[in-house]
C-alpha positions, 0 to 999 in steps of 0.5 A: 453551536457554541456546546458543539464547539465546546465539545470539539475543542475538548476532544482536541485538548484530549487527544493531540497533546498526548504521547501518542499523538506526538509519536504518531505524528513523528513516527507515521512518515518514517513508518510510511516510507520504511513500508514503500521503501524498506523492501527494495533497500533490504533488497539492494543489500542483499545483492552486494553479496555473492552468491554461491551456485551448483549448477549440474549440467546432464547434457554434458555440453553447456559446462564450457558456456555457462560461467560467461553467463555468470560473470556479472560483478557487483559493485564492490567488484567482487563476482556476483556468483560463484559458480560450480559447473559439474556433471550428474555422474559427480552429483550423484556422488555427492548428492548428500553433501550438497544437500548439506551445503544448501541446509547449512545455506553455504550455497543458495541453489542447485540448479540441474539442467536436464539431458532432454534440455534441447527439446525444451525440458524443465530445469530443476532448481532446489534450494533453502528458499525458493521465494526469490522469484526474481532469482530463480527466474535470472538463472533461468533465463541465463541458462536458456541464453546460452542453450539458444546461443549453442543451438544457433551455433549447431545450426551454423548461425553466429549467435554474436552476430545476432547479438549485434544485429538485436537491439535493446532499447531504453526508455524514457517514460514523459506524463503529458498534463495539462499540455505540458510534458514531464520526464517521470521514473517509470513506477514513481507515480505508483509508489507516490500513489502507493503511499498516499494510499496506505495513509489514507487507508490506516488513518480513515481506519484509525481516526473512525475507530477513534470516534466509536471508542470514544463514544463507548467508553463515555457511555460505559462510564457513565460519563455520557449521562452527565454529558447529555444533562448540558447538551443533547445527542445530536450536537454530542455527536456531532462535537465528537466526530468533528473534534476527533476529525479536527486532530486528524487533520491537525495531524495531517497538516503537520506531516505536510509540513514535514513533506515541504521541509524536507523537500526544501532540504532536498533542493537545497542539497541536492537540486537533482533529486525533486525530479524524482520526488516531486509531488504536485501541491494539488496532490496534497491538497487533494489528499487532505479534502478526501481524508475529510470526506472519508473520515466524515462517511465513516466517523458517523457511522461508527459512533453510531455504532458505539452508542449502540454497542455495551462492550468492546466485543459488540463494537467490534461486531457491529463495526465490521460492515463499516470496515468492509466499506473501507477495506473494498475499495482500497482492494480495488484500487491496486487494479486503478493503478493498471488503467485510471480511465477505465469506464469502471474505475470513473463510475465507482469513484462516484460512490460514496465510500469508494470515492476517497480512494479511487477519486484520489489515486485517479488525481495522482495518476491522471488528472481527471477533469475539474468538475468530475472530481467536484462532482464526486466531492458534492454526491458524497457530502450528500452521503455524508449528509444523509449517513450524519441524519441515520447516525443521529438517529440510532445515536439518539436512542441508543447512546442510553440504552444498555445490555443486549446487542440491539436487532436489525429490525430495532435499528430500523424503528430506531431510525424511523422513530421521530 
C-alpha cells in the first residue's frame, strides 16, 4: 500500500505543478462558457446591425404592404432592415448589378416572391450565405403574414380584427422538485446540463489518455524496468491511475471553487442573477462522484492499453474501442435532454460506460429517486472492479513485452493466465 501511495503522490507532484495544469486549470471555465455562450453573443452583435434587403415582388400587389413587415428597429433605434421593394420588370433590368451587390455583401438577400404567391408558390431567397436558418425563415414568415393578411381583405375579413381577437400567450416555465415549485428560464437547465456535459466528456478523455500515455513512455523509456525492481505491476498500475485520477479531481474541486466565488460575486452585485444560474450543490457533488466513476472504467483500461502498446501509433489503434465507449453515450445524451424518464434513457444509465453521462444529466434535468442513482453508482463500481481485474492482468504481461502489436487471441491468454 505505502509504494502505491508513494507512486500516486509522484504523479501529482509531476503533473498538477506544471504550466499546463495551471493554464488548464484557469483557462478550462472561460473555454466552457465561450463554447455554451460564445454563439448566442456573436449572435447578439450581429443583430445590432441593419440589414439590407431586395425584395422582388412579381405579383405586383405585396409592394405597399411589405415595408410595415420590416419596420422593426434594433436597440440602438436604427432600422433593423433596409428594405428595397421592386418589380421583376426592374429586377431583371438590374439583375447583374444585384448579384453584385450581394457578392460584394452590400446587401445580405434578395429575396422574389413569386407571381403564383396566392396559391402557395415558393419563394426564392438568394444570398452570399444561406446559413442563417433563422433569417432566412423571419423573411419568410413576414412575407406569408402580409400575403394572408391581403387574402383575408380580398375575402372581405378585417385582418386587424383577427389580429385583436388572436392572442399570444407568454409563458412561465416553473420545475416541481421535491414538492417545491421554482421559476426557471426555458432552456437554463439545458445549457447547465450542456456544460457539465462537455466537461465531463473532454476531461474523461483527457485524464484516461493521460494514464495510457504515461504508462507508454515509462515503458518505451525503459523507466518502468526500473520501476518495477521496487514494486510490481498491479500496484504500479494502480499508483498510476489513481494519481493521474487524483489531479483530475484536484482540478475539478478547484473549478468548483472558482463556481462558488463567482457565484458570491454575483449575489453580492447583482442578487437578481442567481435566478438565472442557479445550480444545486447536489449537481456539483453529483458531477464530481461521476467524473470518478468514469474516469476509473476507462483509466484502467487505457493503461492497459498503454502497456501493450510500442509506440504511439499502436496506443492510439488499440484505444479506439475504448474511446468509442465514451464517445456513444455522450452522442446519445442530446436525445436525454427531450424526455429524461424515457424507459430507454433509465435502462442505459444503469450500463457501465454510459452511466456517468446519462446518470447525470438525468440528476440535472430530473431528479430520479435515491436509490436509482446509487444503485447505478454500486453496478458500476462492480464494472470497475471487474474492468481493474482484466486490466491488471493484460498490464501484468504486457507492461514488458516489446515489438509487435499483441493479437486478440494473445490478449485473451493474457487474461486467462495465472
Amino acid at each position: 500500500m505505502n509504494k502505491i501511495v508513494t507512486i500516486i503522490k509522484r504523479e501529482i507532484m509531476t503533473k498538477v505543478f506544471t504550466r499546463g495544469f495551471i493554464v488548464g486549470t484557469v483557462l478550462g471555465p472561460i473555454f466552457m462558457i465561450g463554447i455554451s455562450f460564445g454563439p448566442a453573443f456573436f449572435l447578439s452583435l450581429s443583430e445590432e446591425k441593419s440589414v439590407s434587403l431586395v425584395i422582388v415582388d412579381q405579383t405586383n400587389q405585396l409592394s405597399p404592404h411589405l415595408p410595415a413587415a420590416f419596420s422593426d428597429t434594433l436597440a440602438n433605434g436604427q432600422p433593423r432592415f433596409i428594405l428595397t421593394v421592386i418589380d421583376s420588370i426592374t429586377y431583371e433590368r438590374q439583375r447583374a448589378l444585384f448579384l453584385q451587390q450581394l457578392e460584394d455583401k452590400q446587401i445580405k438577400a434578395v429575396v422574389i416572391i413569386p407571381s403564383n404567391a396566392w396559391e402557395g408558390g415558393t419563394l426564392i431567397y438568394m444570398g452570399k450565405s444561406i446559413s442563417d436558418m433563422e433569417f432566412i425563415q423571419l423573411v419568410r414568415d413576414r412575407i406569408n403574414q402580409e400575403l394572408n393578411r391581403l387574402k383575408l381583405f380580398r375575402a372581405g375579413i378585417n385582418p386587424d380584427v383577427i389580429e385583436q381577437l388572436t392572442t399570444r400567450l407568454k409563458i412561465k416555465t416553473i420545475k416541481i422538485e421535491k414538492g417545491q415549485a421554482r421559476e426557471k428560464q426555458l432552456g437554463q437547465e439545458w445549457v447547465t446540463a450542456f456544460v457539465f456535459l462537455i466537461i465531463l466528456y473532454m476531461t474523461s478523455l483527457l485524464y484516461g489518455n493521460a494514464t495510457m500515455r504515461g504508462v507508454l513512455e515509462e515503458k518505451t523509456s525503459r523507466i518502468m524496468e526500473v520501476l518495477l525492481s521496487s514494486t510490481n505491476a498491479f500496484q504500479l498500475m494502480m499508483g498510476k491511475v489513481f494519481g493521474v485520477g487524483m489531479v483530475g479531481l484536484i482540478q475539478y474541486l478547484l473549478w468548483v471553487a472558482m463556481a462558488l466565488g463567482v457565484f458570491a460575486f454575483a449575489a453580492a452585485s447583482n442578487p437578481a442573477l442567481l435566478k438565472y444560474i442557479s445550480i444545486s450543490p447536489v449537481v456539483f457533488f453529483y458531477f464530481i462522484v461521476f467524473f470518478l466513476v468514469g474516469y476509473f472504467q476507462i483509466s484502467t483500461l487505457y493503461a492497459a492499453v498503454g502497456a501493450m502498446s510500442s509506440s504511439q501509433e499502436d496506443a492510439q489503434a488499440l484505444s479506439t474501442p475504448i474511446t468509442i465507449l465514451v464517445v456513444i453515450p455522450f452522442i446519445i445524451s442530446f436525445t436525454v435532454v427531450r424526455d429524461p424518464a424515457s424507459t430507454l434513457v433509465q435502462v442505459l444509465s444503469y450500463v457501465p460506460f454510459f452511466t456517468p453521462m446519462l446518470m447525470f444529466l438525468r440528476i440535472t434535468l430530473m431528479m430520479p429517486p435515491w436509490y436509482e442513482i446509487w444503485g447505478a453508482i454500486l453496478i458500476n463500481l462492480a464494472a470497475i472492479v471487474a474492468g481493474t481485474w482484466v486490466s491488471a492482468k493484460i498490464y501484468r504481461t504486457g507492461i514488458l513485452l516489446y515489438g509487435k502489436r499483441p493479437t486478440l487471441p494473445e490478449i485473451i491468454r493474457w487474461i486467462r493466465y495465472n
